[in-house]
C-alpha positions in Angstrom: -13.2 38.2 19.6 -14.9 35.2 17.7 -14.3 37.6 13.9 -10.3 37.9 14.6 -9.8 34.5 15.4 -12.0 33.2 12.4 -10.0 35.4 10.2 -6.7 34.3 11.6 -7.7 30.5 10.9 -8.5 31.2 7.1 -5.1 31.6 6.5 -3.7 28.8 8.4 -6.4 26.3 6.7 -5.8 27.6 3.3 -1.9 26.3 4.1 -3.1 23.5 5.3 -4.4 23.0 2.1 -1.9 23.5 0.2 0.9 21.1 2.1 -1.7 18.3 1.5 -1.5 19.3 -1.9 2.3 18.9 -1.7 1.5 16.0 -0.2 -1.1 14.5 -2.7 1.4 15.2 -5.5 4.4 12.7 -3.7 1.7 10.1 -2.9 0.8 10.5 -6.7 4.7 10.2 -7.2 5.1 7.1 -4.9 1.7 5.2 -6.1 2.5 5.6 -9.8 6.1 4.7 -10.4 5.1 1.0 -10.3 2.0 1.0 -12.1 3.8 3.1 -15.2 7.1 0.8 -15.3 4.8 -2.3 -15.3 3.3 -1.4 -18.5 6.9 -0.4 -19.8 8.9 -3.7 -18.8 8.0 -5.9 -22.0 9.8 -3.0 -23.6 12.2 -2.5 -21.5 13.2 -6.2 -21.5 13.5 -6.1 -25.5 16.1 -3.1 -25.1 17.9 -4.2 -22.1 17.9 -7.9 -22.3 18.2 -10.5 -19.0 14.8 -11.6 -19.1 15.8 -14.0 -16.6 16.1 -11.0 -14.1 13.1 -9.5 -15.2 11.4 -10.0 -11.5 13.7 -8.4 -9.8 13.3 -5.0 -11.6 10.1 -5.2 -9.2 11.7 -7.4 -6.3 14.3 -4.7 -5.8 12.0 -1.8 -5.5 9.7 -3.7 -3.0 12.4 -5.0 -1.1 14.2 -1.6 -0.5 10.5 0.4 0.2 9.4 -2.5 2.8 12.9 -2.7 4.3 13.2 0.9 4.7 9.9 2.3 6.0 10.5 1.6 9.9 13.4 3.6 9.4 12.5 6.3 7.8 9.8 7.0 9.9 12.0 6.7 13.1 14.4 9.3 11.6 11.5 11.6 11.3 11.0 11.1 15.0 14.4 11.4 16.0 15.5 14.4 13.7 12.4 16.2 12.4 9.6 15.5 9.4 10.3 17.9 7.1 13.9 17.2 6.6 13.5 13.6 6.2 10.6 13.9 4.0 12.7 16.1 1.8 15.5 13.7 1.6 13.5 10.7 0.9 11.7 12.8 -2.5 15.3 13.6 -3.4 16.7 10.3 -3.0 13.7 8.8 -5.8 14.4 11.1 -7.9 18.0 10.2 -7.5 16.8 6.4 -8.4 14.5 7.4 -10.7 17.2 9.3 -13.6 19.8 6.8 -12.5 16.8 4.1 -13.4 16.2 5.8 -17.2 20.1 5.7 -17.3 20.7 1.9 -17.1 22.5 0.6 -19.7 21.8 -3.4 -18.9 19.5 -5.1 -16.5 21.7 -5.5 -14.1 22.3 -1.6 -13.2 18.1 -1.1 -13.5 18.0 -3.4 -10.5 20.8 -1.8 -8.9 19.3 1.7 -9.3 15.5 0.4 -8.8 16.8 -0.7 -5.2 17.7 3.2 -4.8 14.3 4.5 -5.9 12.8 2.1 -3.3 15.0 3.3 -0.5 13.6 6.8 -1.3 10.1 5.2 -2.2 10.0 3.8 1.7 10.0 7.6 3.0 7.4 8.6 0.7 4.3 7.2 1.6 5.3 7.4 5.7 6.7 10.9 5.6 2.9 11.8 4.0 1.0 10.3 6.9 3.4 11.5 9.5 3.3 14.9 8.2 -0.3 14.8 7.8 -0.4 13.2 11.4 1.6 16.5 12.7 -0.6 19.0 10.7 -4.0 17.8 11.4 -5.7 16.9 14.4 -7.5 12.9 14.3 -10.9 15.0 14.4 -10.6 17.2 11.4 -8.4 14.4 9.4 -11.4 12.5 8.0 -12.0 15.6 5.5 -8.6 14.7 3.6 -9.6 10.8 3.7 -11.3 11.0 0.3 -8.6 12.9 -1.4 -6.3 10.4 -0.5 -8.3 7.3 -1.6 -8.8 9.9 -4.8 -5.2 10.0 -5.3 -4.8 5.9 -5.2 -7.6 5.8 -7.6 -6.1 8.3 -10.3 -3.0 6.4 -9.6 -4.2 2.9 -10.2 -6.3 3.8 -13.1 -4.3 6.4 -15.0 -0.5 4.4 -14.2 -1.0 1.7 -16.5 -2.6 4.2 -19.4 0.4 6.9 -18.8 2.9 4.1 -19.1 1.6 2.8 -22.2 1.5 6.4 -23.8 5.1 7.5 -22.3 6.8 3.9 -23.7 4.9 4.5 -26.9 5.3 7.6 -27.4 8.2 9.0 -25.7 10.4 5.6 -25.0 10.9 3.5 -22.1 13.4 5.8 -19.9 10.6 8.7 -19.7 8.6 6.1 -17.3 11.2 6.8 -15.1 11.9 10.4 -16.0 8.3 11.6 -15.9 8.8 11.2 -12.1 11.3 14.6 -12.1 8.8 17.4 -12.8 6.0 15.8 -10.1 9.0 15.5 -7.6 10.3 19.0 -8.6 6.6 20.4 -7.7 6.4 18.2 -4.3 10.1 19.4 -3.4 8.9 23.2 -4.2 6.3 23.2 -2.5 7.2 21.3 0.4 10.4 23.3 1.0 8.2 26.9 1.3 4.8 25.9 2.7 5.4 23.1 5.0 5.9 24.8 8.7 6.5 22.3 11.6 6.9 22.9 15.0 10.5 23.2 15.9 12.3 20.1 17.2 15.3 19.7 18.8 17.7 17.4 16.9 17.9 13.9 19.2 21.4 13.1 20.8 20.2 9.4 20.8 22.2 6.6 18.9 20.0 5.2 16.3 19.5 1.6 16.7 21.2 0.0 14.1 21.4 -3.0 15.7 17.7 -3.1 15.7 17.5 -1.6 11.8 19.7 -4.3 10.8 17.6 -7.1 12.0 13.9 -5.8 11.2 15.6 -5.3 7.2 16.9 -9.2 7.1 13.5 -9.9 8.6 11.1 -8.0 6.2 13.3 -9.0 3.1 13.4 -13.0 4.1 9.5 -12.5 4.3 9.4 -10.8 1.0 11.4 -13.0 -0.6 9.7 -16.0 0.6 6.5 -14.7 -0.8 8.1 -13.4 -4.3 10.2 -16.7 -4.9 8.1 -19.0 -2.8 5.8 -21.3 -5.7 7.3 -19.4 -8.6 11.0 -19.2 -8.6 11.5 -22.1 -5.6 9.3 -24.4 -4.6 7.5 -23.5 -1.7 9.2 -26.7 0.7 12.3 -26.2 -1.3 15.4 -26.0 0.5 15.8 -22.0 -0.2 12.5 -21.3 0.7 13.0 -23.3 4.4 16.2 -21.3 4.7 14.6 -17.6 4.2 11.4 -18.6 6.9 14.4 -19.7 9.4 16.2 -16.7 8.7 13.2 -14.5 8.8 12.1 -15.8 11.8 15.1 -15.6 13.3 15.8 -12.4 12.4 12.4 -11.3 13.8 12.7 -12.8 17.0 16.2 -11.4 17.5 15.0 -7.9 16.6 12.5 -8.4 19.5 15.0 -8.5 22.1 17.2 -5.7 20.9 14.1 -3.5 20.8 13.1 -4.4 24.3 16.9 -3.1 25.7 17.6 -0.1 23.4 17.8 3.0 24.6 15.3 4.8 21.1 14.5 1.5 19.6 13.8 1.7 15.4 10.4 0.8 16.4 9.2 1.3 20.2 7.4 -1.7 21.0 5.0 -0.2 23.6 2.9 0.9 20.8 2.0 -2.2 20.5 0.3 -1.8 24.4 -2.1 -0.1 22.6 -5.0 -2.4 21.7 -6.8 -0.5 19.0 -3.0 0.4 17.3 -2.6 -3.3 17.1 -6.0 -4.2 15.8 -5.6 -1.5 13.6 -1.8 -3.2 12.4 -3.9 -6.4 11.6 -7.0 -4.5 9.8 -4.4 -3.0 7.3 -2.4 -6.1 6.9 -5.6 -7.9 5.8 -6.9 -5.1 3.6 -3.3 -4.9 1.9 -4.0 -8.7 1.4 -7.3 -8.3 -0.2 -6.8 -5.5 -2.3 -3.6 -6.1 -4.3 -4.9 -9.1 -5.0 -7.8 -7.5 -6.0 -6.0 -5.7 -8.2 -4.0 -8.3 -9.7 -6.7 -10.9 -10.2 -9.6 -8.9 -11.4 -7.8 -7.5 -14.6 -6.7 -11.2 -16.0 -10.2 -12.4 -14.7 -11.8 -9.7 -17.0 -9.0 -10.1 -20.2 -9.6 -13.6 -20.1 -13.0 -14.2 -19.5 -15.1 -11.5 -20.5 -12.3 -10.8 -23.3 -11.3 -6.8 -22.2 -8.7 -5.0 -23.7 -5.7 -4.5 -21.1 -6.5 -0.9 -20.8 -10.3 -1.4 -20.6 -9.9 -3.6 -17.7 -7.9 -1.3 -16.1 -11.2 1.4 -16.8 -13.3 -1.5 -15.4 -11.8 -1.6 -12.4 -13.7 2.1 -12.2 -16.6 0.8 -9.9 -14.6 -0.8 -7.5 -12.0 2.1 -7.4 -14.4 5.4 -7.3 -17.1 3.9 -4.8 -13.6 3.1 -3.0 -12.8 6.9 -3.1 -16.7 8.0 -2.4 -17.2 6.2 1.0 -13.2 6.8 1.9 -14.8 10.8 1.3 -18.3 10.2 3.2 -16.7 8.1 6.3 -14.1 11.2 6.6 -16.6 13.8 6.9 -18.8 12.2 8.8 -15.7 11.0 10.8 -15.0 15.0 11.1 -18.5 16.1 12.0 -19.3 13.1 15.0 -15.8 12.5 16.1 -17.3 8.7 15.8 -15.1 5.9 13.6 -15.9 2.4 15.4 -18.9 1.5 13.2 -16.7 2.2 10.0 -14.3 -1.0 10.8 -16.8 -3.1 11.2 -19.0 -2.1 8.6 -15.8 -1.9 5.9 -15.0 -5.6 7.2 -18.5 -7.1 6.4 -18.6 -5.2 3.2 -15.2 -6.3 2.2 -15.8 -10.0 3.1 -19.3 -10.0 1.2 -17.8 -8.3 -1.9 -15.0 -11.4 -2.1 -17.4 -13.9 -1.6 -19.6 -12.5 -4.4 -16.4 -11.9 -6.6 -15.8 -15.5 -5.9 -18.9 -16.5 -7.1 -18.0 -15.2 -11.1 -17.9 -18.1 -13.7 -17.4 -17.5 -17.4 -21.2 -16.4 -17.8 -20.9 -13.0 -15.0 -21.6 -10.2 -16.9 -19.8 -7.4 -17.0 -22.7 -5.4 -15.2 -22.3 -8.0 -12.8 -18.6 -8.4 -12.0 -19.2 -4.1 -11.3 -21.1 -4.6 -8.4 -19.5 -6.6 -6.9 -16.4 -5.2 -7.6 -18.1 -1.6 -5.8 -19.2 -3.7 -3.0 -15.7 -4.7 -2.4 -14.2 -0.7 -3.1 -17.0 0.6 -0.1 -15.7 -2.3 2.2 -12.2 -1.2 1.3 -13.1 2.7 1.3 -14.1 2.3 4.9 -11.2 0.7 6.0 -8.1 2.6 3.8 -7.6 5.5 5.9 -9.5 5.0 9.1 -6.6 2.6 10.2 -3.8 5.1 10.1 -6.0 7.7 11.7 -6.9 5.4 14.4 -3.4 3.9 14.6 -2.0 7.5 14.5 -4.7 8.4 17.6 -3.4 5.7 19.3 0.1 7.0 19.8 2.2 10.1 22.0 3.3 12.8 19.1 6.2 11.9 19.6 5.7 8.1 18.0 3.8 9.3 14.8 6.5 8.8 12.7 7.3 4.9 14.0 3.0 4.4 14.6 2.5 5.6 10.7 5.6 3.3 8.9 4.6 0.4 11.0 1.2 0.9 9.7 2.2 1.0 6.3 4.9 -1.8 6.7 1.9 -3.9 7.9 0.1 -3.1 5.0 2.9 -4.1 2.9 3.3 -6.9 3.8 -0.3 -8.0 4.0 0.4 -7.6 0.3 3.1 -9.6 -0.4 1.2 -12.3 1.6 -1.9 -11.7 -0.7 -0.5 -11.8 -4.1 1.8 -14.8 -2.8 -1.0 -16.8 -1.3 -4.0 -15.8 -3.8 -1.7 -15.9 -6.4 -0.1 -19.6 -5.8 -3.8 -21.0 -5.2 -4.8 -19.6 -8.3 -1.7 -20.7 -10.5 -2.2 -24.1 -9.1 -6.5 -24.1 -9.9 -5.6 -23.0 -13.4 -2.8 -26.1 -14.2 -5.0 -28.9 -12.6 -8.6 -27.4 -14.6 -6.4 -27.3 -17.8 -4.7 -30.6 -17.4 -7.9 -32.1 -16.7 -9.4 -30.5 -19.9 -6.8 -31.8 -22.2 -5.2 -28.2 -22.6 -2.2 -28.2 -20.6 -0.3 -27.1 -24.1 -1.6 -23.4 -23.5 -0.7 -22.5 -20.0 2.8 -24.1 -21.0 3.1 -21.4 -23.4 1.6 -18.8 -21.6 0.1 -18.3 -18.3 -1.9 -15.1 -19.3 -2.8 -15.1 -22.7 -4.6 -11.5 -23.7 -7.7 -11.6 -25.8 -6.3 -11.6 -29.0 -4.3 -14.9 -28.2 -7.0 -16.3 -26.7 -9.2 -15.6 -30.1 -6.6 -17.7 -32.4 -7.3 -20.9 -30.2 -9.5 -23.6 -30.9 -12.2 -23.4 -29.5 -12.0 -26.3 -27.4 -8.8 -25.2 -26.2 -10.1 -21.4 -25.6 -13.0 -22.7 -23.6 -11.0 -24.7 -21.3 -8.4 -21.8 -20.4 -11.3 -19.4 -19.6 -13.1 -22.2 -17.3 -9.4 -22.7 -16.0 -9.0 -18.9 -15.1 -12.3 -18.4 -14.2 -11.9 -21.5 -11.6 -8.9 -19.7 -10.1 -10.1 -16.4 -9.7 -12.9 -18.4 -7.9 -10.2 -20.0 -5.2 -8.7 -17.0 -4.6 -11.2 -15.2 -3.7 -12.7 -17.3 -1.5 -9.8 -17.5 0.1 -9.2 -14.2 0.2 -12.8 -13.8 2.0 -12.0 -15.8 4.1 -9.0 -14.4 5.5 -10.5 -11.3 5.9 -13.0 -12.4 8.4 -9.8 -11.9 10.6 -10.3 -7.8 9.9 -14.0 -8.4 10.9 -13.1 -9.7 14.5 -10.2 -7.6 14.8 -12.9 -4.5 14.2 -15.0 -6.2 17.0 -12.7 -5.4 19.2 -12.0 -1.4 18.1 -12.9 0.9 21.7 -14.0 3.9 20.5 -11.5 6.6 21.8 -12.4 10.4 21.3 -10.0 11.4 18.6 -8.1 14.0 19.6 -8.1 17.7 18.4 -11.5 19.0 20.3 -11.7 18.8 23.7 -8.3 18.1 26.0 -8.1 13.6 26.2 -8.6 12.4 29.7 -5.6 10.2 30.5 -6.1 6.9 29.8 -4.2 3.2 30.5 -2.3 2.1 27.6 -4.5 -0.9 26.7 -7.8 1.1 26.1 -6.6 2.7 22.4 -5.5 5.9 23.2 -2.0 7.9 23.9 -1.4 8.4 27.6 -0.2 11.9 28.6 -0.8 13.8 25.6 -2.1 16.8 26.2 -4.5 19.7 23.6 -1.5 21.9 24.1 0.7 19.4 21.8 -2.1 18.7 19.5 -2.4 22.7 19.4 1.3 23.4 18.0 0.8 20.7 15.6 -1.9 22.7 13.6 
């Protein structure tokens, strides 16, 4: 008996395999586009002109992802995964040659706001999917190929986008994204088999939609324009916190009387899905502005190329992608995940503190440990909070439990770039003002390594203790906001993930799902 059922797994694990393949590819898709047109804008801007709107090329795209991921993941819920998915790839790809298209600046942003829209469904419609396929207990294996796929993407987006502009011109940055969407579509379309779901008769709640989007894009916005475009007690600034609160508070309420609220707020009964909603936030704080400050830290200072510091943001991104690979199996093999919160949290607070402690003497050899210090603390945390959140949650919440998980994440972003990024603007201006060089961060706020070599000396000096003296505040900072992650891991029960033995039902504060049974987990394999 044991031979026929081994040999009637095979199959299904080998198309297992190959739908998270599918589903590697539209990560790839999703996690690139921005990285690629990055590299592409000063171009883009000397075709297209309106360098005045040149944020919003960005601002659009962020705003319409944040804004829609609640929703697309409800629609999952409501009216089934695949379909969704499928509409969201071909609604980027929509954006995307509409993008490579614009004539002016102003129809980029206009078709930008499009590819976010499909962007929103992207990265939600992979976790859900991957939620419905793969039991908690076996999902740790695909951790590491995940955290694989951020890496590639984050070290190989800004490379690719300098060879596509150079080589092939600015509109291919966009274009590029049709053959890795026509291979997701493919092989989405005739491998991916879900469960059959009956198509909901509920209303959607657009009341609800309506006021979570003004909500999320007043907090964007604050933390875009806030400091940079408007001062941050500036009367626009006040306006978009009222709003966004507002908003917020009024979405509250709607959810609490709608009949299939956008996003069900008993999910937030759960106390590990909520620790794991603030764990995420703080580790999309940390690590984009990780990723933002380490580069300029390492161009200015230690006088890298822009693509070698992209290449040596390698130790922080593979041991990232190693211990995201070695907590998933060992996640798999024990059924165990608590001691990975808290042991990601210290790490990632220790790695900012060091990182904080650079000066314009850190080696290079240096600045990579820490930096790998930082990836394991972040490599433990990356995926174990959607598996946990996801574990938290009936089947039929995955969709709403894995955008809200990535909305969190989101916005723990735009908090982290806002914050670290205002404290370090603000180091940078008072160190060079009291060095006599204000002249140079009047002319440019990051000067590369080749501008920095035609200074004075004098003047060269002061902009590197200036930057290095930033990079210190933000980090320390941003260690010390993620000591929030730490406690909120203290408190992580440890709940058998489900997909081996039938869950005892539990009360809806202790982490787990109430009333789902091994027979659901069983048609979702």
């Amino acid at each position: 008996m044991a031979e026929p059922m081994k040999a009637a797994a095979e199959p299904r694990t080998r198309s297992v395999r190959v739908v998270v393949l599918a589903l590697m590819i539209t990560m790839l898709l999703a996690m690139l586009d921005n990285l690629i047109v990055g590299t592409a804008m000063p171009t883009i801007v000397g075709d297209l002109g309106g360098m005045e709107h040149l944020s919003w090329v960005v601002t659009a795209y962020t705003l319409a992802t944040a804004a829609s991921t609640p929703i697309w993941g409800k629609l999952g819920d409501l009216y089934g995964r695949k379909g969704v998915f499928l509409t969201s790839i071909v609604i980027f790809l929509i954006g995307s040659v509409l993008s490579g298209m614009a004539q002016d600046m102003g129809q980029l942003i206009g078709f930008r706001a499009v590819q976010g829209l499909g962007a929103g469904g992207l990265m939600v419609g992979v976790m859900a999917i991957l939620g419905d396929l793969v039991p908690p207990r076996e999902r740790g294996r695909y951790q590491g190929m995940m955290a694989g796929v951020m890496a590639v993407a984050m070290i190989g987006g800004p490379l690719a986008g300098g060879a596509i502009t150079d080589h092939l011109g600015w509109r291919w940055s966009f274009y590029i994204n049709l053959p890795l969407g026509a291979v997701a579509l493919a092989m989405v379309t005739v491998v991916l088999h879900l469960p059959r779901k009956e198509r909901s008769t509920a209303k959607i709640d657009y009341l609800g939609a309506a006021l979570l989007t003004v909500g999320i894009t007043a907090i964007v916005l604050v933390t875009t324009w806030g400091g940079s475009e408007y001062a941050w007690d500036s009367a626009v600034i006040m306006e978009l916190i009222a709003l966004g609160v507002a908003s917020l508070v009024g979405f509250v309420l709607v959810e609490t009387r709608a009949a299939e609220p956008i996003m069900p707020l008993h999910i937030f009964r759960s106390r590990n899905f909520t620790l794991m909603s603030v764990i995420g936030f703080m580790t999309g704080f940390v690590m984009f502005g990780a990723v933002l400050f380490l580069p300029l830290y390492q161009q200015t200072v230690q006088g890298a190329s822009a693509t070698n510091s992209g290449l040596l943001l390698l130790p922080m991104l593979l041991s990232m992608m190693v211990v995201s690979l070695v907590a998933g199996r060992i996640t798999t093999n024990t059924g165990k995940y608590k001691i990975f919160p808290i042991v990601g949290s210290v790490l990632m607070v220790t790695g900012l503190f060091l990182l904080a402690t650079m000066d314009t003497g850190t080696t290079r050899l240096t600045a990579g440990i820490h930096m790998a210090v930082l990836g394991a603390g972040m490599g433990f945390l990356m995926q174990i909070t959607m598996l946990v959140a996801q574990n938290s949650v009936e089947l039929k919440d995955m969709g709403v439990a894995s955008s809200a998980t990535t909305l969190f994440r989101t916005l723990g972003s735009s908090f982290g770039v806002a914050i670290m990024g205002a404290l370090f603007t603000g180091r940078v201006q008072d160190e060079m003002a009291a060095r006599g060089g204000g002249g140079v961060t009047e002319r440019s706020a990051q000067l590369d390594a080749s501008s920095l070599a035609k200074l004075p000396d004098a003047a060269r000096e002061a902009y590197e203790y200036a930057v290095a003296s930033g990079t210190h505040i933000a980090f320390l900072v941003g260690g010390s906001v993620a000591v929030v992650a730490l406690v909120a891991a203290l408190f992580v029960k440890e709940v058998p993930l489900r997909g081996t033995a039938k869950p005892q039902a539990s009360s809806d504060d202790d982490g787990t799902a109430p009333g789902r049974s091994a027979a659901l987990e069983s048609q979702a394999v």
